[in-house]
N, CA, C and O atoms as a DFTB+ gen file, in Angstrom:
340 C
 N C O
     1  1      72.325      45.074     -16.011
     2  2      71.629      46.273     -15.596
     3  2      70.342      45.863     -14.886
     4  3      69.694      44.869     -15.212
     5  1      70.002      46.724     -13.858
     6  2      68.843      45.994     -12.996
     7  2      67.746      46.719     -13.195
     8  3      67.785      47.949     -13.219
     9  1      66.717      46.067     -13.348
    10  2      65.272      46.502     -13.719
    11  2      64.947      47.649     -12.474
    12  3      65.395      47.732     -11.330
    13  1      64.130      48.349     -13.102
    14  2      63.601      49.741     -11.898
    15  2      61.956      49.082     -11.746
    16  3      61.545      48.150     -12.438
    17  1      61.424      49.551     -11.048
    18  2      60.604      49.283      -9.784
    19  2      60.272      47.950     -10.151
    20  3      59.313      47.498     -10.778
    21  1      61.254      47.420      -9.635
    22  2      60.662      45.645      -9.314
    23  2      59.344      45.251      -8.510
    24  3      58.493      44.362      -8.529
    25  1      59.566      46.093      -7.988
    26  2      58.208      46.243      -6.581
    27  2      56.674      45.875      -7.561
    28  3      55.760      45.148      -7.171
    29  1      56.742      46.658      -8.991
    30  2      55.839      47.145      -9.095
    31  2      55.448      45.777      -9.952
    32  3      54.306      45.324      -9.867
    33  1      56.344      45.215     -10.689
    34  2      56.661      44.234     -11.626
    35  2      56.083      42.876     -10.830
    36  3      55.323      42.004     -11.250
    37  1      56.538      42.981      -9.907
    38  2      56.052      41.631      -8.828
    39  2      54.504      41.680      -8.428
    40  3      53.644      40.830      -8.202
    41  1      54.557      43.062      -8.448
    42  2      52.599      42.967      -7.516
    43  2      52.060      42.812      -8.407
    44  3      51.152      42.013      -8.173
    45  1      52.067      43.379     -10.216
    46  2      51.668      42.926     -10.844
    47  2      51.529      41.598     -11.631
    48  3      50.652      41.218     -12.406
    49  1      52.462      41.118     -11.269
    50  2      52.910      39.467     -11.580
    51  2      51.878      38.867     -10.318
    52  3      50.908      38.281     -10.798
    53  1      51.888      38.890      -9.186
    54  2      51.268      38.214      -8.477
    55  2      49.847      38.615      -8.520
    56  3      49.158      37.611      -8.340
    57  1      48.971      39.910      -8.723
    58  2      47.735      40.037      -8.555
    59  2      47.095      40.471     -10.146
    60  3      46.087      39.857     -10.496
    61  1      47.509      41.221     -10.828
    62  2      47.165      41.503     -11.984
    63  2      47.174      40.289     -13.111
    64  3      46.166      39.999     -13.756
    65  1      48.230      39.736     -13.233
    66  2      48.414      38.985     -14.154
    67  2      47.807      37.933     -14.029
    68  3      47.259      37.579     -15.073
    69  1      47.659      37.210     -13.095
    70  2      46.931      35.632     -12.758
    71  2      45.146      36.440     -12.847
    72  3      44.358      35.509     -13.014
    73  1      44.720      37.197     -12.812
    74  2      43.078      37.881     -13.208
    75  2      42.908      37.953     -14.463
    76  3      41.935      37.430     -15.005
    77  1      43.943      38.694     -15.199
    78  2      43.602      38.859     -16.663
    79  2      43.732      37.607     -17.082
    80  3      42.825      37.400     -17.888
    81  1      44.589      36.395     -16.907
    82  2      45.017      35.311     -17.491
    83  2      43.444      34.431     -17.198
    84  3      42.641      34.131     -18.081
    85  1      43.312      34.159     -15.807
    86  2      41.423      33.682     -15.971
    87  2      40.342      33.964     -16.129
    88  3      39.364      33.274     -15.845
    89  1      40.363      35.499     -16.823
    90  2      39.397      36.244     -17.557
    91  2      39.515      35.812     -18.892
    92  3      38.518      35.666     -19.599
    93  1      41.089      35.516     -19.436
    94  2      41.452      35.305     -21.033
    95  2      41.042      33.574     -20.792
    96  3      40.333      33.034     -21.642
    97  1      41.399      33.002     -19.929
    98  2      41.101      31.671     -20.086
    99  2      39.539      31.031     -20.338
   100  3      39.146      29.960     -20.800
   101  1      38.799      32.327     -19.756
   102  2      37.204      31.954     -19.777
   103  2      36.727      32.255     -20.827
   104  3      35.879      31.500     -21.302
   105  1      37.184      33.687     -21.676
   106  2      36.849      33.831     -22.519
   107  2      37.252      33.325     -24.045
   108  3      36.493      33.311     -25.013
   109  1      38.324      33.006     -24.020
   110  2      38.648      32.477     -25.149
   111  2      37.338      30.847     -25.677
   112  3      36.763      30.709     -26.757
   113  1      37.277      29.978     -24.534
   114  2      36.034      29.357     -24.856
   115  2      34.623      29.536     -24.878
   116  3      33.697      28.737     -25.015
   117  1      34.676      30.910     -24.691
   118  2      32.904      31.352     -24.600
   119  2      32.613      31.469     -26.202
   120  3      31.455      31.453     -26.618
   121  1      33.756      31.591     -27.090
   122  2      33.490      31.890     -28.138
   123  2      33.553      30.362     -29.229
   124  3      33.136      30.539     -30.374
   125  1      33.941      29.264     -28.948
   126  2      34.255      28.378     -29.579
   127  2      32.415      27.637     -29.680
   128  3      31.515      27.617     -28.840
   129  1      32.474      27.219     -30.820
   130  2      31.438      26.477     -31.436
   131  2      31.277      24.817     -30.715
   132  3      30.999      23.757     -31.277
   133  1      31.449      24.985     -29.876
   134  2      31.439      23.438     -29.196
   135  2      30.315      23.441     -28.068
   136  3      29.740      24.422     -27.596
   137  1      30.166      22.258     -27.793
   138  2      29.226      21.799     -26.267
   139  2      29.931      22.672     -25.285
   140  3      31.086      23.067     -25.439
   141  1      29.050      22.988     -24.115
   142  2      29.072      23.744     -22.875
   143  2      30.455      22.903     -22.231
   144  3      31.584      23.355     -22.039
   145  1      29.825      21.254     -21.928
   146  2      30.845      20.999     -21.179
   147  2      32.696      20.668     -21.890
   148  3      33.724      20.322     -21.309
   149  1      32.377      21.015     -23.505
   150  2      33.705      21.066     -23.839
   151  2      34.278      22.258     -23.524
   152  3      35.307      22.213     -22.849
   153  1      33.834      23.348     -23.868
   154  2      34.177      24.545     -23.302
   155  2      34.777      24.886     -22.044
   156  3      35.838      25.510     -22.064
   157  1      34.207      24.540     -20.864
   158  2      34.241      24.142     -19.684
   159  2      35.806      23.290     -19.372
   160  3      36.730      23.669     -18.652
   161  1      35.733      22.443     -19.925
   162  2      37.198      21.604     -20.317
   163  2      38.627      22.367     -20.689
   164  3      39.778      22.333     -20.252
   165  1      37.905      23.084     -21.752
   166  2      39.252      23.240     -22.399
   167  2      39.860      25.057     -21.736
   168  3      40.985      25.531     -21.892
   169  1      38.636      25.724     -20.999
   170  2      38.783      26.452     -19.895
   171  2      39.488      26.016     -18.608
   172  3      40.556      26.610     -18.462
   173  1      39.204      25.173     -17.662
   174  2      40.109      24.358     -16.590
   175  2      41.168      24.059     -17.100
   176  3      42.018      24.427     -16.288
   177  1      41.845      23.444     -18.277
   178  2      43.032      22.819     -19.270
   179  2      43.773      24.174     -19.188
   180  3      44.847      24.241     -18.590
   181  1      43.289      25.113     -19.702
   182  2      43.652      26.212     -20.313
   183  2      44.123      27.400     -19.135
   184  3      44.939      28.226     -19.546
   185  1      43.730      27.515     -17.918
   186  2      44.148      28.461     -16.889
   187  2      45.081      28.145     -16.323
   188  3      45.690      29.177     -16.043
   189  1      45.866      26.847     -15.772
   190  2      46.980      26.861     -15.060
   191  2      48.501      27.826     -15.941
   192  3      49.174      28.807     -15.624
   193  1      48.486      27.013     -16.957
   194  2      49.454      27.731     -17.931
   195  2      49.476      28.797     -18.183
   196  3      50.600      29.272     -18.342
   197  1      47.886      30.026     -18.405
   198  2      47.972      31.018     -19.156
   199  2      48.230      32.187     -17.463
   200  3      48.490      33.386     -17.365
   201  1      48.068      31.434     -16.721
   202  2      48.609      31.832     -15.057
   203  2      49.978      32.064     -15.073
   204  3      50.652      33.093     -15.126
   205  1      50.164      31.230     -15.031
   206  2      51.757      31.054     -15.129
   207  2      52.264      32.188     -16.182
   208  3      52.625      33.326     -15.883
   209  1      52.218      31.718     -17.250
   210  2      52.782      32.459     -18.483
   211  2      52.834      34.246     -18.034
   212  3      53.847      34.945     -17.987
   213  1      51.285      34.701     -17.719
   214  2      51.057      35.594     -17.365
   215  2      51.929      36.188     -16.415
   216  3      52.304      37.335     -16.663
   217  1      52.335      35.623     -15.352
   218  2      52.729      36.147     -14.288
   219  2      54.501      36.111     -14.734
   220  3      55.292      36.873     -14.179
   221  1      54.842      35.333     -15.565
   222  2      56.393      35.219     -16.053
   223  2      56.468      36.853     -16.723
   224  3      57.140      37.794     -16.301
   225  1      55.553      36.818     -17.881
   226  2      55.606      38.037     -19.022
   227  2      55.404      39.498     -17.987
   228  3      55.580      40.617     -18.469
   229  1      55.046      39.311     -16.646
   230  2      55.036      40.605     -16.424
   231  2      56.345      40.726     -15.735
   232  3      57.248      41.553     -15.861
   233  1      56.243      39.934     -15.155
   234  2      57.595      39.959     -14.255
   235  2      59.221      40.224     -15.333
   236  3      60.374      40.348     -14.920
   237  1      58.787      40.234     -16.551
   238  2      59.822      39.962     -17.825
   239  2      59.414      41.454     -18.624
   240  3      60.053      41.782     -19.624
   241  1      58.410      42.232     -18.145
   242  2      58.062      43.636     -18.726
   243  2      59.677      44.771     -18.369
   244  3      60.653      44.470     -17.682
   245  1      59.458      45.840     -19.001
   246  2      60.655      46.667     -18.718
   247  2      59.987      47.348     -18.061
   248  3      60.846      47.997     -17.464
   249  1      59.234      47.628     -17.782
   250  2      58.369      48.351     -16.096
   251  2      57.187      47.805     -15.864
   252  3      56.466      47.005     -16.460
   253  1      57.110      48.716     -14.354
   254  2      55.663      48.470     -13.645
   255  2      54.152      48.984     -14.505
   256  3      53.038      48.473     -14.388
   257  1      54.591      50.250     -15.450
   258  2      53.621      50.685     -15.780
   259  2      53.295      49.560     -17.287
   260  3      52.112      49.650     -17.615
   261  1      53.812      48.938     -17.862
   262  2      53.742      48.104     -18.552
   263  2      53.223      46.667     -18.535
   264  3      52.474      46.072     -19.310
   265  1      54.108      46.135     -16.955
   266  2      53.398      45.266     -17.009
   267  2      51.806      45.174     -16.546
   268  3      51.037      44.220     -16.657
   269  1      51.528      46.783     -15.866
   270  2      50.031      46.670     -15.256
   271  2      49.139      46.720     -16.515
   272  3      48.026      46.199     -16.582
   273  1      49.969      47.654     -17.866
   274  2      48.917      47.949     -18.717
   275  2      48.413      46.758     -19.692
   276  3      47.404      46.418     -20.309
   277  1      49.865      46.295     -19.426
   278  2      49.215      45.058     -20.476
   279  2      48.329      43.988     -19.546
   280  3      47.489      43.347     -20.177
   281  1      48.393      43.823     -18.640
   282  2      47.073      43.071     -17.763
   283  2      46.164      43.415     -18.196
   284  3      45.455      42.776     -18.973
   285  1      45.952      44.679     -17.725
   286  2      44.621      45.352     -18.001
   287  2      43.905      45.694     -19.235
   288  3      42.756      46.121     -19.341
   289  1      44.811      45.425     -20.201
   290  2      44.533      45.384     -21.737
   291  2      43.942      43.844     -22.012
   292  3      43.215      43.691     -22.993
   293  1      44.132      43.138     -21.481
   294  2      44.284      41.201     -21.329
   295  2      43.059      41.432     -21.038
   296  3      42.188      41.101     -21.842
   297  1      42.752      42.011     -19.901
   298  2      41.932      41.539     -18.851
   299  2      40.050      42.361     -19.445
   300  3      38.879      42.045     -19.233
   301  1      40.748      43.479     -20.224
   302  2      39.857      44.471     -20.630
   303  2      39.353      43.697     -22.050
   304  3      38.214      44.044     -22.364
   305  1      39.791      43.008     -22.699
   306  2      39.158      42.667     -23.904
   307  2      39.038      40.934     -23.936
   308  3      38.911      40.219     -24.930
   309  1      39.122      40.539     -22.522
   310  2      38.465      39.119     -22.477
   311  2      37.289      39.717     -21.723
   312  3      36.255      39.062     -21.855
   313  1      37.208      40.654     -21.068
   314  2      35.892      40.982     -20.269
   315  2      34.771      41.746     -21.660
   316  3      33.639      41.984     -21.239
   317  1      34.941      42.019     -22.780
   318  2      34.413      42.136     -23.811
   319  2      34.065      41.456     -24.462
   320  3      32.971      41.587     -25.011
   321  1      34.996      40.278     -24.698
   322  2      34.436      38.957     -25.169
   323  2      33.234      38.635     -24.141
   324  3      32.056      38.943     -24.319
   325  1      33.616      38.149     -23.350
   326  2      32.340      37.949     -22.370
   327  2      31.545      38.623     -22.089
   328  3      30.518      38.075     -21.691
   329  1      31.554      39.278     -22.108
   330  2      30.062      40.452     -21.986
   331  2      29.012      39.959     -23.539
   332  3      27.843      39.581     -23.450
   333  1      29.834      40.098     -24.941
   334  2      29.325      39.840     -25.924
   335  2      28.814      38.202     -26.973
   336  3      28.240      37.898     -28.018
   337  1      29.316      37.746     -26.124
   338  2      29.445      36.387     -26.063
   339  2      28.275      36.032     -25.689
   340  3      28.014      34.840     -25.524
């Protein structure tokens, strides 16, 4: 059975998902108890994959409106971390 709006699944795979994924990648080390430049490290380490991953899981959503929301859910509470951080 073929997925319905692929269209929507893809734009979000290509522009949504790779943003929230290096918003989650930055923030996940803003919060760790370590040196700046470990942080820094394990941020660069940490974005190619969560890119990737990101852009698989939307493209793997059962719609467009899903995979945008969960970006934006990603993208909305690493930008909270960082703000509070």
């Amino acid at each position: 059975m073929a997925h319905q709006h692929g269209a929507g699944r893809i734009a979000a795979a290509v522009t949504g998902a790779p943003g929230a994924a290096v918003l989650a990648s930055l923030a996940v080390p803003a919060v760790l108890p370590v040196a700046a430049d470990v942080r820094l490290l394990i941020a660069l380490l940490a974005v190619l994959p969560a890119v990737a991953t990101a852009a698989c899981l939307a493209l793997l959503a059962r719609s467009a409106v899903r995979a945008w929301v969960a970006s934006a859910l990603v993208a909305a509470v690493a930008a909270v971390v960082l703000v509070l951080a």
